[in-house]
PyMOL Python script that loads the backbone (N, CA, C, O; Angstrom):
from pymol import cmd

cmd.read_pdbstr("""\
ATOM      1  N   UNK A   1     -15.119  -4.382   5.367  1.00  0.00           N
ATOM      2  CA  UNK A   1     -13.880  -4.895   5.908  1.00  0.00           C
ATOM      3  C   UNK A   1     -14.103  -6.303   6.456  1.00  0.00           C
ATOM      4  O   UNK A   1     -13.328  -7.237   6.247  1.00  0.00           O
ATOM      5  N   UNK A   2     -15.081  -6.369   7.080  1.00  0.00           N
ATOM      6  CA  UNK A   2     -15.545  -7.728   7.273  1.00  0.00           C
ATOM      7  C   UNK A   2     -15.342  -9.150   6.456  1.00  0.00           C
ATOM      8  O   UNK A   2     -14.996 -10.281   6.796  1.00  0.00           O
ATOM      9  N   UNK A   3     -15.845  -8.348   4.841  1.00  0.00           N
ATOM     10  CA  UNK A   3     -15.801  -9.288   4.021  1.00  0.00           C
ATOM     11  C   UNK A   3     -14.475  -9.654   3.559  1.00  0.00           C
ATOM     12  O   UNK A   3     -14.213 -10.538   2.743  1.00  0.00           O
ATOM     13  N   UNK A   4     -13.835  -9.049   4.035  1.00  0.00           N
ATOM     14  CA  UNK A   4     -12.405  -9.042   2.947  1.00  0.00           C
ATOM     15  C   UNK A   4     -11.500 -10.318   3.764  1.00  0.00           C
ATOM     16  O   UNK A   4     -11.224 -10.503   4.949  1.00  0.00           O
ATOM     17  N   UNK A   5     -11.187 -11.111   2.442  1.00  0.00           N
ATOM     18  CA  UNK A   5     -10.034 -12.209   2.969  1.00  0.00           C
ATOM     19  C   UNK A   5      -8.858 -11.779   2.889  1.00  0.00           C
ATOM     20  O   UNK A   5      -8.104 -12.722   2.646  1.00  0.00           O
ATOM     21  N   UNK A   6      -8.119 -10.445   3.007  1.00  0.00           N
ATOM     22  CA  UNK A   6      -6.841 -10.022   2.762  1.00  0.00           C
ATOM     23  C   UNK A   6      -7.471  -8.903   3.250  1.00  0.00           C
ATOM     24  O   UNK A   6      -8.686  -8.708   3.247  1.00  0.00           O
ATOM     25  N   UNK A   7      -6.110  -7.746   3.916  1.00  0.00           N
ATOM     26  CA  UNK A   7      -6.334  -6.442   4.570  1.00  0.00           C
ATOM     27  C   UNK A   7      -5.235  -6.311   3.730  1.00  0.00           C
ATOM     28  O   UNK A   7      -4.388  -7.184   3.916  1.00  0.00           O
ATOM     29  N   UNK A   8      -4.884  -5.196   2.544  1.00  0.00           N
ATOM     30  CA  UNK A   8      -3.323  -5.258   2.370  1.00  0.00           C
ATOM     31  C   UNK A   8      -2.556  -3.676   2.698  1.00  0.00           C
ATOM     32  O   UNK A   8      -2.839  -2.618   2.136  1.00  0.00           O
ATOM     33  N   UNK A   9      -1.680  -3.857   3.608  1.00  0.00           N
ATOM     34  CA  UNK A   9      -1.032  -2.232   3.464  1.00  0.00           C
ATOM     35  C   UNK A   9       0.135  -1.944   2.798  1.00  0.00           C
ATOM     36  O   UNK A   9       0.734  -2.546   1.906  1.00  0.00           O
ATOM     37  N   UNK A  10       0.498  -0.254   3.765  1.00  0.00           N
ATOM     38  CA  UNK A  10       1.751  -0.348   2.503  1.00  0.00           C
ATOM     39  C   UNK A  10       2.761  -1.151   3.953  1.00  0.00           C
ATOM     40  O   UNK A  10       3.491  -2.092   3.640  1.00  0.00           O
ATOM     41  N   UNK A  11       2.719  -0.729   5.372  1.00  0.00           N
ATOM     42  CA  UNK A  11       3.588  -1.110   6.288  1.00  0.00           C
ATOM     43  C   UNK A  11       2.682  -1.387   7.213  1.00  0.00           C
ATOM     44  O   UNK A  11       1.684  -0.669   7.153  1.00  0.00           O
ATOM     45  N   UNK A  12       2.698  -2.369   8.236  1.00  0.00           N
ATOM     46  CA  UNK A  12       1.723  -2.945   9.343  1.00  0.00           C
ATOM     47  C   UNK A  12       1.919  -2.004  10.353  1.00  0.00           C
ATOM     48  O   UNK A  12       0.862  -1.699  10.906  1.00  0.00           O
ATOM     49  N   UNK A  13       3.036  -1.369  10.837  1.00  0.00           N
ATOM     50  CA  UNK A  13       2.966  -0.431  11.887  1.00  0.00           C
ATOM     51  C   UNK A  13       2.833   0.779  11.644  1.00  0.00           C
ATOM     52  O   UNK A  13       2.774   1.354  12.731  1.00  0.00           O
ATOM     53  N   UNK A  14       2.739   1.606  10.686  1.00  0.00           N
ATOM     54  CA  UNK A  14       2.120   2.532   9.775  1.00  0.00           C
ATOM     55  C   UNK A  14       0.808   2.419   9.891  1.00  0.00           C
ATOM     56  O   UNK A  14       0.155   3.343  10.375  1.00  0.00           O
ATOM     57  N   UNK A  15       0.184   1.182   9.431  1.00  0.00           N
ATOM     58  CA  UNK A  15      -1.063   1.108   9.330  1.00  0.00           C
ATOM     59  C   UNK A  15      -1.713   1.244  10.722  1.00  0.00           C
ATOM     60  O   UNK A  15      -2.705   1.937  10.953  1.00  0.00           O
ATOM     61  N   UNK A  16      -0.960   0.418  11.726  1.00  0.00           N
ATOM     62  CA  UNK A  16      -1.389   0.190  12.724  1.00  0.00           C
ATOM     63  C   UNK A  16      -2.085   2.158  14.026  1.00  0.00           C
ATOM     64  O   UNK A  16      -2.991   2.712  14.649  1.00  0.00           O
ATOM     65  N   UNK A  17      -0.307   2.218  13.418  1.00  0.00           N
ATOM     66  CA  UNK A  17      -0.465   4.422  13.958  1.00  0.00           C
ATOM     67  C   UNK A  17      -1.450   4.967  13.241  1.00  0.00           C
ATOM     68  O   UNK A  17      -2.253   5.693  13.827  1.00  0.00           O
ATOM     69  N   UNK A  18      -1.584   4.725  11.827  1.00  0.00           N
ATOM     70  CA  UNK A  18      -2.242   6.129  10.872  1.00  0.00           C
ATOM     71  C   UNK A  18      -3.788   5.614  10.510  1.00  0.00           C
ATOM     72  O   UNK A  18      -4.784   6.290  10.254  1.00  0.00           O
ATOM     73  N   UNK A  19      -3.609   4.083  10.588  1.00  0.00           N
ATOM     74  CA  UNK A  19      -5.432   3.907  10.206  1.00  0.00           C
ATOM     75  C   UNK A  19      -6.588   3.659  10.664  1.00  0.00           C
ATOM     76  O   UNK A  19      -7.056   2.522  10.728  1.00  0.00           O
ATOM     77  N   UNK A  20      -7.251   4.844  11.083  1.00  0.00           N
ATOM     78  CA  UNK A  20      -8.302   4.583  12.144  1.00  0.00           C
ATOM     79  C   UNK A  20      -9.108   3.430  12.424  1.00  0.00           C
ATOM     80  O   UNK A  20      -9.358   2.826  13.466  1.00  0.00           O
ATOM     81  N   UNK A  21      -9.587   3.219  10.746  1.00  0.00           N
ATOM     82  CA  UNK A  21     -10.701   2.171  10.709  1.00  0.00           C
ATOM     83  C   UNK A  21     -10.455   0.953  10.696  1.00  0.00           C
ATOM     84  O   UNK A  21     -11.359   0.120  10.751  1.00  0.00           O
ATOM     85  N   UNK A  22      -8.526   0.475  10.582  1.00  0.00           N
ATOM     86  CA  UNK A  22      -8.371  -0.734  11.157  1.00  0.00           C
ATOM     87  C   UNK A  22      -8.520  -0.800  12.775  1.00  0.00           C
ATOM     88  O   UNK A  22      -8.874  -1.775  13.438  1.00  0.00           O
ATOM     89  N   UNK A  23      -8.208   0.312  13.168  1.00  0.00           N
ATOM     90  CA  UNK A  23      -8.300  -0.209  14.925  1.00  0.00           C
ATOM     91  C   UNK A  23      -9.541  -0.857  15.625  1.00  0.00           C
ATOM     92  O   UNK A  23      -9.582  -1.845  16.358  1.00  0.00           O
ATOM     93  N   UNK A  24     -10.313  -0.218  15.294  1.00  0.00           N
ATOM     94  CA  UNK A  24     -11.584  -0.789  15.783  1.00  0.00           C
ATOM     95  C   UNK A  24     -12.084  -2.286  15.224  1.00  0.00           C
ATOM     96  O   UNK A  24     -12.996  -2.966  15.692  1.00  0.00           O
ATOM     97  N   UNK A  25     -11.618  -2.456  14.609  1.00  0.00           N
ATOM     98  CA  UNK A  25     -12.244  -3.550  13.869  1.00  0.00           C
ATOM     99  C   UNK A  25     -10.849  -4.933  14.054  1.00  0.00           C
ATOM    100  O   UNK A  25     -11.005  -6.151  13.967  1.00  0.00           O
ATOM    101  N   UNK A  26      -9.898  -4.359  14.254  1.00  0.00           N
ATOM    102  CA  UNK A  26      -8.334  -5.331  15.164  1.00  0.00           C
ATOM    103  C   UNK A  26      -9.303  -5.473  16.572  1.00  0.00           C
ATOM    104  O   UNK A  26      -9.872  -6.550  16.753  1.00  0.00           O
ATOM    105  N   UNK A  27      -9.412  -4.788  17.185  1.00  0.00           N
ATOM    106  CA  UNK A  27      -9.850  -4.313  18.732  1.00  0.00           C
ATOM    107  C   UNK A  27     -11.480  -5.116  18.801  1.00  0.00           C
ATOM    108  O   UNK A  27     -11.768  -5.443  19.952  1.00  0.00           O
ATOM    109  N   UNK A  28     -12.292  -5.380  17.999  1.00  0.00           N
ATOM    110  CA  UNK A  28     -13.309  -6.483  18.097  1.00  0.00           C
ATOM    111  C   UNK A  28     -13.209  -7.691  17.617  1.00  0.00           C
ATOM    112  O   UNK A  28     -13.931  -8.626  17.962  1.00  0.00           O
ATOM    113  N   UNK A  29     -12.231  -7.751  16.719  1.00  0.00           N
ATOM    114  CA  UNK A  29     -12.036  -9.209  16.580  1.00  0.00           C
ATOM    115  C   UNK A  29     -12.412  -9.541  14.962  1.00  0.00           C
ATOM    116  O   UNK A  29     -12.211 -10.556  14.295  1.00  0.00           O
ATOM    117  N   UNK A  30     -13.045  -8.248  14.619  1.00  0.00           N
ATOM    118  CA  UNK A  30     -13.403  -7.919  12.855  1.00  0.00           C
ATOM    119  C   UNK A  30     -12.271  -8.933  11.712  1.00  0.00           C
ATOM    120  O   UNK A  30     -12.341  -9.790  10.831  1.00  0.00           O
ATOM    121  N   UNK A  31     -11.045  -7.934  12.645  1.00  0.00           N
ATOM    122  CA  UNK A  31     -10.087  -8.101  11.920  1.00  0.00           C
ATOM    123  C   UNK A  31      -8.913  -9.206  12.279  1.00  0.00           C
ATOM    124  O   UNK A  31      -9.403  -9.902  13.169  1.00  0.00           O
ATOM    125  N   UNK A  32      -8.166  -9.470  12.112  1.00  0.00           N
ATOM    126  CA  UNK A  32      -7.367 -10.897  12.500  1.00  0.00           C
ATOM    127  C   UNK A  32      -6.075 -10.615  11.796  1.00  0.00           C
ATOM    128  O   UNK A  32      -5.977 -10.436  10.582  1.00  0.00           O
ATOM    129  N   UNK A  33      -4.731 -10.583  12.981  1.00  0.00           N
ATOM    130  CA  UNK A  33      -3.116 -10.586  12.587  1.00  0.00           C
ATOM    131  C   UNK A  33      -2.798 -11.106  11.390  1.00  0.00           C
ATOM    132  O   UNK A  33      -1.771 -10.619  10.916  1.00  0.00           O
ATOM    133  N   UNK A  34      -3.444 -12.113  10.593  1.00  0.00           N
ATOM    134  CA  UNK A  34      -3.086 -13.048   9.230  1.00  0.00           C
ATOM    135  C   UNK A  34      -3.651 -12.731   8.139  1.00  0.00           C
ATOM    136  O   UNK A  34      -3.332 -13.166   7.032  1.00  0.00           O
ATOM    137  N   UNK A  35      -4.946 -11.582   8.489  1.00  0.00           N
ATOM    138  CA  UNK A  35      -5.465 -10.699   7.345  1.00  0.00           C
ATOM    139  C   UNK A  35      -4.751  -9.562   6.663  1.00  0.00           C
ATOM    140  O   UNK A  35      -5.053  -9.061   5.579  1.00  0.00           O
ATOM    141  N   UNK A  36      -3.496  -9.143   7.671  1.00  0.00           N
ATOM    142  CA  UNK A  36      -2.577  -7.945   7.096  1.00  0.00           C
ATOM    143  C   UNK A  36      -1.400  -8.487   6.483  1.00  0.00           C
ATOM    144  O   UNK A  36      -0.486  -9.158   6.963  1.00  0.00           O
ATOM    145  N   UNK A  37      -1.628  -8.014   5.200  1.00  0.00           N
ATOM    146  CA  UNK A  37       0.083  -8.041   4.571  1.00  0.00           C
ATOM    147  C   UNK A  37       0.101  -6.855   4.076  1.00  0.00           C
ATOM    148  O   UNK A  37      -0.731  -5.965   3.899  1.00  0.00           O
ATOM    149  N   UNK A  38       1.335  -7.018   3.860  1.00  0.00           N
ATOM    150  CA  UNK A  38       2.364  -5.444   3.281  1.00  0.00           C
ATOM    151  C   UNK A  38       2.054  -5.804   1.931  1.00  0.00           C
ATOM    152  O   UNK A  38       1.755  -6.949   1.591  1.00  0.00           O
ATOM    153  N   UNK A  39       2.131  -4.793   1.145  1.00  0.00           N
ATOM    154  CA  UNK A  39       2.007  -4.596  -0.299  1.00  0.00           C
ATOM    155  C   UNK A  39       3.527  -5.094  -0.636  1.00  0.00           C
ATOM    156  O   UNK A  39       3.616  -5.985  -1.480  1.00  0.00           O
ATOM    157  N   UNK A  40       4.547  -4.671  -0.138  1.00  0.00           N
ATOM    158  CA  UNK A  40       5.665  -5.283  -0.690  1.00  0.00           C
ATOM    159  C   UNK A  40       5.790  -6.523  -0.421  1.00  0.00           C
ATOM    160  O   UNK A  40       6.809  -6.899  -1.000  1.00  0.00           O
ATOM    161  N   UNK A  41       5.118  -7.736   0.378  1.00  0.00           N
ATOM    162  CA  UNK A  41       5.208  -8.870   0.742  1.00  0.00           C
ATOM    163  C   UNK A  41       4.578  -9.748  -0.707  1.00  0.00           C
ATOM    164  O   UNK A  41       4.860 -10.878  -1.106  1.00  0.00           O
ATOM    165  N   UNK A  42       3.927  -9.041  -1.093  1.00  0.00           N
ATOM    166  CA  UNK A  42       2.197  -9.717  -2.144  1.00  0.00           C
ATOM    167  C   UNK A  42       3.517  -9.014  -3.401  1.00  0.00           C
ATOM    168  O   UNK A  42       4.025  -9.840  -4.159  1.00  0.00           O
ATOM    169  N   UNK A  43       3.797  -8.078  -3.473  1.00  0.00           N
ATOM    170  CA  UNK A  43       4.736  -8.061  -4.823  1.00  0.00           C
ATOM    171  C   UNK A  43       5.747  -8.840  -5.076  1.00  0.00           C
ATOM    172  O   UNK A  43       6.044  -9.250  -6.198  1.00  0.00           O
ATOM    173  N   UNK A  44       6.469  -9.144  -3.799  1.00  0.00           N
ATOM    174  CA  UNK A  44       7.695 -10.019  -3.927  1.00  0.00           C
ATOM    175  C   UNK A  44       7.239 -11.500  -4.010  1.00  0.00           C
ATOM    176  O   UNK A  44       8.184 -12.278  -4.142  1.00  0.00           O
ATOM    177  N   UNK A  45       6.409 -11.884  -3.979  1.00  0.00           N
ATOM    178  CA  UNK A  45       5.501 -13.120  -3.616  1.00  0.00           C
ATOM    179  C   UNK A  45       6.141 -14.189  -1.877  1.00  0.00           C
ATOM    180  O   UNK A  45       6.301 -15.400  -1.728  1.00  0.00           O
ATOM    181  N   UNK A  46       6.287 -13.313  -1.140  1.00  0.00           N
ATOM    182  CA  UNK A  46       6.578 -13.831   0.133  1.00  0.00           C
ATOM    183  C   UNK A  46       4.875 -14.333   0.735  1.00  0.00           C
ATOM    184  O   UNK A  46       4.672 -15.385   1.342  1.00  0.00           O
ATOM    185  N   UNK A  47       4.136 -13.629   0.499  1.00  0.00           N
ATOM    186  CA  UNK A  47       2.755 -13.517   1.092  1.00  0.00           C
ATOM    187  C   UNK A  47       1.859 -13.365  -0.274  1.00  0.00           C
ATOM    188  O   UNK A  47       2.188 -12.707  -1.261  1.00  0.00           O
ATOM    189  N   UNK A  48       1.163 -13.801  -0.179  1.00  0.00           N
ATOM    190  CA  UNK A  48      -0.413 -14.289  -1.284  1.00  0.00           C
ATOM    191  C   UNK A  48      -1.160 -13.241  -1.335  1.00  0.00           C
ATOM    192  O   UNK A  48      -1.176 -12.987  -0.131  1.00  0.00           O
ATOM    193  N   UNK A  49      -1.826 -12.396  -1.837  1.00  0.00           N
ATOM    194  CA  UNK A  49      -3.032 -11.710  -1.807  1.00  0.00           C
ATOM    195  C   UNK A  49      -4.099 -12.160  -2.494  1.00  0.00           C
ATOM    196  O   UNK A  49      -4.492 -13.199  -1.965  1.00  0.00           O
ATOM    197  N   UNK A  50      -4.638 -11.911  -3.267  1.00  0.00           N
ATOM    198  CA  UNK A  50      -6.230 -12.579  -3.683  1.00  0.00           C
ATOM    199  C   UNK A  50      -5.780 -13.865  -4.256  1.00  0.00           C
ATOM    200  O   UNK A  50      -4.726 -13.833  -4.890  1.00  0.00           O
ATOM    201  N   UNK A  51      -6.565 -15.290  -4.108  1.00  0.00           N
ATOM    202  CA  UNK A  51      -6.177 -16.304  -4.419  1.00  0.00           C
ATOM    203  C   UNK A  51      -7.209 -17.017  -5.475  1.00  0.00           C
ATOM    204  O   UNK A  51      -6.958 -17.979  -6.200  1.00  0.00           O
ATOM    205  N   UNK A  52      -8.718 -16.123  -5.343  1.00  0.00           N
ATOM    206  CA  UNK A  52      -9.797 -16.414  -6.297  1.00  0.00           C
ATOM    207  C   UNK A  52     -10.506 -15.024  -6.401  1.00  0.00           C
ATOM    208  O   UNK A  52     -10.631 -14.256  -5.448  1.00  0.00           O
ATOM    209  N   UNK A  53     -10.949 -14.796  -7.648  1.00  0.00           N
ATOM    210  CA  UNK A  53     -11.056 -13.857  -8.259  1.00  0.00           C
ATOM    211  C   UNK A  53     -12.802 -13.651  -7.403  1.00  0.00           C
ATOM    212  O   UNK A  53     -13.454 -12.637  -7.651  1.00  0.00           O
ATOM    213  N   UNK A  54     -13.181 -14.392  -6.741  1.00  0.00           N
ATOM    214  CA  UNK A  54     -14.440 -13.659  -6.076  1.00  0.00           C
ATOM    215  C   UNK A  54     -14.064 -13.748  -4.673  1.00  0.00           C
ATOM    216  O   UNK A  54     -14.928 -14.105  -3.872  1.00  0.00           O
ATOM    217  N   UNK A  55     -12.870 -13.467  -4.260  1.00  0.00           N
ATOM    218  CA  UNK A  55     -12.208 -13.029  -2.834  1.00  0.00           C
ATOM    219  C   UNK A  55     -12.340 -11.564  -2.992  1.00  0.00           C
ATOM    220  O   UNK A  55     -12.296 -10.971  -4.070  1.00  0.00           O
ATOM    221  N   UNK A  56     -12.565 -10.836  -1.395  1.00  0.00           N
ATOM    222  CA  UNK A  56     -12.534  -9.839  -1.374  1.00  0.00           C
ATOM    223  C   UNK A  56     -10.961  -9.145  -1.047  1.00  0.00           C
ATOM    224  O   UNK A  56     -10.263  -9.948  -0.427  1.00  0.00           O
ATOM    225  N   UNK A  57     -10.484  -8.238  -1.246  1.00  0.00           N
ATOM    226  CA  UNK A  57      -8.834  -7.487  -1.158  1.00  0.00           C
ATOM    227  C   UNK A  57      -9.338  -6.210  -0.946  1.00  0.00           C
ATOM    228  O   UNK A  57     -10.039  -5.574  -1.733  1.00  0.00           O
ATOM    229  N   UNK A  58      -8.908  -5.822   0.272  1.00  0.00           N
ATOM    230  CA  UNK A  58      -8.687  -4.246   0.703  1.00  0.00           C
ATOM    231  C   UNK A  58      -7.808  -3.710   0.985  1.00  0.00           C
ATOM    232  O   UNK A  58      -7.268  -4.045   2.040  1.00  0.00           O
ATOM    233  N   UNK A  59      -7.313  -2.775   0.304  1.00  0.00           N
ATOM    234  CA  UNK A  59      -5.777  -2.007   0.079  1.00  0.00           C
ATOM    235  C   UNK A  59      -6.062  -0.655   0.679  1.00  0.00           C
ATOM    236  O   UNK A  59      -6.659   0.226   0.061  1.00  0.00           O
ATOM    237  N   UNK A  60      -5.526  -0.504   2.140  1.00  0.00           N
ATOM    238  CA  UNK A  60      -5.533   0.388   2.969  1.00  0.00           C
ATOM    239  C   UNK A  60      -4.260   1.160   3.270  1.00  0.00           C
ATOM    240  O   UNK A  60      -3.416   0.972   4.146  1.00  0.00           O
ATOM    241  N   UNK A  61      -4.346   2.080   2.313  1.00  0.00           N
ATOM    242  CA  UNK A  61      -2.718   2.592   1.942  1.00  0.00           C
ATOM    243  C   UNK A  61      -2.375   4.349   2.823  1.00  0.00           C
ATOM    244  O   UNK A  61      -2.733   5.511   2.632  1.00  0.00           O
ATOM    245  N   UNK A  62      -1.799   3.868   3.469  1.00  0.00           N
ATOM    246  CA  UNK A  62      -1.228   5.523   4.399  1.00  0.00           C
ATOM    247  C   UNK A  62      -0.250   6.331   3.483  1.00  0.00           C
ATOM    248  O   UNK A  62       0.141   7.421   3.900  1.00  0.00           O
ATOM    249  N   UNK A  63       0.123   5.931   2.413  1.00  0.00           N
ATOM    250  CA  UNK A  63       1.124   6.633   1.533  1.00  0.00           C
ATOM    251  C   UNK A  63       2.043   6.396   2.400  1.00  0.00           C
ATOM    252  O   UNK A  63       1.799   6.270   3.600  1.00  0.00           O
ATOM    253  N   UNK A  64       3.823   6.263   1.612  1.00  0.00           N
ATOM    254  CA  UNK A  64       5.183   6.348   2.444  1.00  0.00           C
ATOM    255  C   UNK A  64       5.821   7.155   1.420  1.00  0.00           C
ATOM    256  O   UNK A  64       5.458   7.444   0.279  1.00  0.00           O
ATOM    257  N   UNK A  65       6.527   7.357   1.878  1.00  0.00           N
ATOM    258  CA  UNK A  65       7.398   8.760   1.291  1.00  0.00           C
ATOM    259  C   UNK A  65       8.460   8.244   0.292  1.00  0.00           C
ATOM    260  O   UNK A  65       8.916   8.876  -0.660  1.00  0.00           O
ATOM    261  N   UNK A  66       8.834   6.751   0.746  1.00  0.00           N
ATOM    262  CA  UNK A  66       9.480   5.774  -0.537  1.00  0.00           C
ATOM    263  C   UNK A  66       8.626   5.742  -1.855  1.00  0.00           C
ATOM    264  O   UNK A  66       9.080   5.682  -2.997  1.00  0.00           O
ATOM    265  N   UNK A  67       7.490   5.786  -1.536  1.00  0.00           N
ATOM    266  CA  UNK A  67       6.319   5.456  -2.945  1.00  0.00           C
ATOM    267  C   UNK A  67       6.418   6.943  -3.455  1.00  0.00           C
ATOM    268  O   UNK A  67       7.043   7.003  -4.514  1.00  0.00           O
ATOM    269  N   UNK A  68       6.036   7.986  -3.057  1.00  0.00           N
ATOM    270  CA  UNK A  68       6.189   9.664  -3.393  1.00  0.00           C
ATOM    271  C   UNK A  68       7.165   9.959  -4.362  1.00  0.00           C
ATOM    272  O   UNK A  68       6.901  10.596  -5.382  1.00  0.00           O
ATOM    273  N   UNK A  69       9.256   9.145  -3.849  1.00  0.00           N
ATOM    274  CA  UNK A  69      10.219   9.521  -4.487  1.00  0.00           C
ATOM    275  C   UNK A  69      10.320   8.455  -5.338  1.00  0.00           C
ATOM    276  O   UNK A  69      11.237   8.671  -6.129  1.00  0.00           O
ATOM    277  N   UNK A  70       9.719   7.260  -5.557  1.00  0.00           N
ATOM    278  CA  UNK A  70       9.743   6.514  -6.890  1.00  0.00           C
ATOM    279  C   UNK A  70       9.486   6.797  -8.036  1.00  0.00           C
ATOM    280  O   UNK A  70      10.176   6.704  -9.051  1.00  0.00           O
ATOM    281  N   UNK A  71       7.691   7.428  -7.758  1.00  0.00           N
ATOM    282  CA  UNK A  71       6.910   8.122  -8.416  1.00  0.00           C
ATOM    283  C   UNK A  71       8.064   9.447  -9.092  1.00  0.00           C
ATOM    284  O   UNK A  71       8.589   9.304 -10.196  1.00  0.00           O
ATOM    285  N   UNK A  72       8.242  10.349  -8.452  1.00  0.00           N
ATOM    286  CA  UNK A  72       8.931  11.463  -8.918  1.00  0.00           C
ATOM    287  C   UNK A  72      10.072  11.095  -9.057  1.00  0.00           C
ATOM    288  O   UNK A  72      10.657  12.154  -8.830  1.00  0.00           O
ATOM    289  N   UNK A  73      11.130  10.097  -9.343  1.00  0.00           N
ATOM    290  CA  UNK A  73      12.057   9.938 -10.164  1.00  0.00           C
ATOM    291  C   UNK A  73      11.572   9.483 -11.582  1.00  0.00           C
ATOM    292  O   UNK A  73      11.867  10.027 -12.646  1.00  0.00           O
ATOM    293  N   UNK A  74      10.662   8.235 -11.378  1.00  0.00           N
ATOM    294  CA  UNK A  74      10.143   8.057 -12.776  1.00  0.00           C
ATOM    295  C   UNK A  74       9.424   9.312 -13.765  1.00  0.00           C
ATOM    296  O   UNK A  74       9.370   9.214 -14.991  1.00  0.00           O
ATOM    297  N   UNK A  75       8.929  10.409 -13.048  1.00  0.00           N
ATOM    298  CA  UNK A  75       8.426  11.275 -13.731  1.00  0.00           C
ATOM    299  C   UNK A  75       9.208  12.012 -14.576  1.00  0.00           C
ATOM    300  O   UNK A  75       9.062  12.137 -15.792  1.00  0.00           O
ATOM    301  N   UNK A  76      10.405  12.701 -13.574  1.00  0.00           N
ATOM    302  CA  UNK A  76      11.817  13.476 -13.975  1.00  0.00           C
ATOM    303  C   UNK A  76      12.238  12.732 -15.158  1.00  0.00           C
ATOM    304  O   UNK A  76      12.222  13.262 -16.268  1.00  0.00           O
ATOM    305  N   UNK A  77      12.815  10.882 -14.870  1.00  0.00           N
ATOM    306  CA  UNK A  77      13.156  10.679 -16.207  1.00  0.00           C
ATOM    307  C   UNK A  77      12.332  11.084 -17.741  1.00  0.00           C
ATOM    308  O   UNK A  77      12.743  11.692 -18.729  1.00  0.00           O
ATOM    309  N   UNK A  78      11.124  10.508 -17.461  1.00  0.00           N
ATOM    310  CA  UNK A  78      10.004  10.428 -18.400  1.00  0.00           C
ATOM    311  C   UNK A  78       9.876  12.094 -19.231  1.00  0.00           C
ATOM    312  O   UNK A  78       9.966  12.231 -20.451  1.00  0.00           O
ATOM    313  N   UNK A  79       9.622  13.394 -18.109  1.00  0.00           N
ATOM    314  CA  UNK A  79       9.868  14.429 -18.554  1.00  0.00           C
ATOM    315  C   UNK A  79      11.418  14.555 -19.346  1.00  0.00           C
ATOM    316  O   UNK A  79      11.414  14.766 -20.559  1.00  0.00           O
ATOM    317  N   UNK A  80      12.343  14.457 -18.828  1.00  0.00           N
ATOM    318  CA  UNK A  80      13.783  14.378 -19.740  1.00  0.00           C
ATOM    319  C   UNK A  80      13.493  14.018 -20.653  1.00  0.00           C
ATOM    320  O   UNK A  80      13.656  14.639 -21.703  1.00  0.00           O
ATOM    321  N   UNK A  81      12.959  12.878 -20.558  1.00  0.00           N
ATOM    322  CA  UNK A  81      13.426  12.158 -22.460  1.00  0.00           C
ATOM    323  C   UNK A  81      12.213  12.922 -23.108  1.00  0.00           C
ATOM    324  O   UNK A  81      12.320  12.819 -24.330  1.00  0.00           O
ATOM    325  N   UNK A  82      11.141  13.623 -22.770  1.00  0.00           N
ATOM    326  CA  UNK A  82      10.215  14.156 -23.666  1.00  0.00           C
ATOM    327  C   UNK A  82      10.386  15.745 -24.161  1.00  0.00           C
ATOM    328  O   UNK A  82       9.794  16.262 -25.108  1.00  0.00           O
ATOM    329  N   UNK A  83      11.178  16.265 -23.428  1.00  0.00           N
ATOM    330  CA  UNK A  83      12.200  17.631 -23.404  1.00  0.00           C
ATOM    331  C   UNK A  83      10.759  18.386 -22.709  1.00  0.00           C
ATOM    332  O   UNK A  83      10.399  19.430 -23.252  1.00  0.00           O
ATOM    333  N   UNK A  84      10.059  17.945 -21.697  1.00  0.00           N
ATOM    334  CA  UNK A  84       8.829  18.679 -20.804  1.00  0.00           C
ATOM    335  C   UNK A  84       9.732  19.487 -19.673  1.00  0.00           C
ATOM    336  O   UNK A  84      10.858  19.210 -19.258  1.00  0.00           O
ATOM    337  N   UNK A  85       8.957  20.452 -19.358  1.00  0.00           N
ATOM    338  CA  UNK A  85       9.800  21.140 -18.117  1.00  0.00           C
ATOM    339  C   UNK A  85      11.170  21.584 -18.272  1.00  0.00           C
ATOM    340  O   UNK A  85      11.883  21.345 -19.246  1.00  0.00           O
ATOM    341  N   UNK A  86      11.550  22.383 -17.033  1.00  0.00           N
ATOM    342  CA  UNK A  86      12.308  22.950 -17.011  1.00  0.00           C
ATOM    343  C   UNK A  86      13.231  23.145 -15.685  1.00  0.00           C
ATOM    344  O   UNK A  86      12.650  23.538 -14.674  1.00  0.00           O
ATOM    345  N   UNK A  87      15.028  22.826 -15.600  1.00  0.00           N
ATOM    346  CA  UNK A  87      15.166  22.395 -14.752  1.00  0.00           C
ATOM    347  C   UNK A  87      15.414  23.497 -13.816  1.00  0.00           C
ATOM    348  O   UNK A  87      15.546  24.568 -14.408  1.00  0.00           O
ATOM    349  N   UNK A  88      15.508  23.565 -12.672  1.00  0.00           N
ATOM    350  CA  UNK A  88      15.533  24.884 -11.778  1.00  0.00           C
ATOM    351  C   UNK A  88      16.532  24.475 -10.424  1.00  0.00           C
ATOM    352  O   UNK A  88      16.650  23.515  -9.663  1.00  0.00           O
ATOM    353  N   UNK A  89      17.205  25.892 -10.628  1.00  0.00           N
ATOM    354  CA  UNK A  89      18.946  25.487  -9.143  1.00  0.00           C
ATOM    355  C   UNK A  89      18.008  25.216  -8.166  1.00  0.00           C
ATOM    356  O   UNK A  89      16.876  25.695  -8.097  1.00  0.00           O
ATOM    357  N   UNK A  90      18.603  24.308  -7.301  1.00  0.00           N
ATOM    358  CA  UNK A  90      18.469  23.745  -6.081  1.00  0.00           C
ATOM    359  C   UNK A  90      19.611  23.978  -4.971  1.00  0.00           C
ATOM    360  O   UNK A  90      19.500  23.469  -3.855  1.00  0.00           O
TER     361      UNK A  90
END
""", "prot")
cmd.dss("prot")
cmd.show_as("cartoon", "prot")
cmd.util.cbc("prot")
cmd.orient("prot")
């Protein structure tokens, strides 16, 4: 973690509650407020993530429950159009 010029998560206060091994390393000084971006910041290009290919990037991901139901809508479609599965009352 040390080495890394980017910390990237999925949410900073997420990360901040759920990830142990950033705290300690925020809390000595390891780590630094301008090393965290959001994964959606680096996709939208608001915020930079690796800028040279021998930079280090650490993707410290707590899972969100938005990423879970993306995932499983794209699946549902994907199964539909392949006639996989079977649908069941809800």
């Amino acid at each position: 973690m040390r080495r890394a010029g980017v910390v990237c998560v999925d949410s900073r206060a997420t990360a901040l509650r759920e990830a142990g091994d950033l705290l300690p390393a925020l809390e000595k000084g390891r780590l630094h407020e301008g090393q965290r971006v959001e994964l959606g910041e680096v996709l939208c290009g608001a915020r930079t993530g690796r800028t040279d290919p021998e930079r280090i990037t650490l993707f410290e991901s707590q899972g969100m429950a938005i990423q879970d139901l993306a995932v499983a809508v794209r699946l549902v479609v994907l199964a539909r159009q392949q006639g996989l599965g079977m649908e069941l009352p809800y």
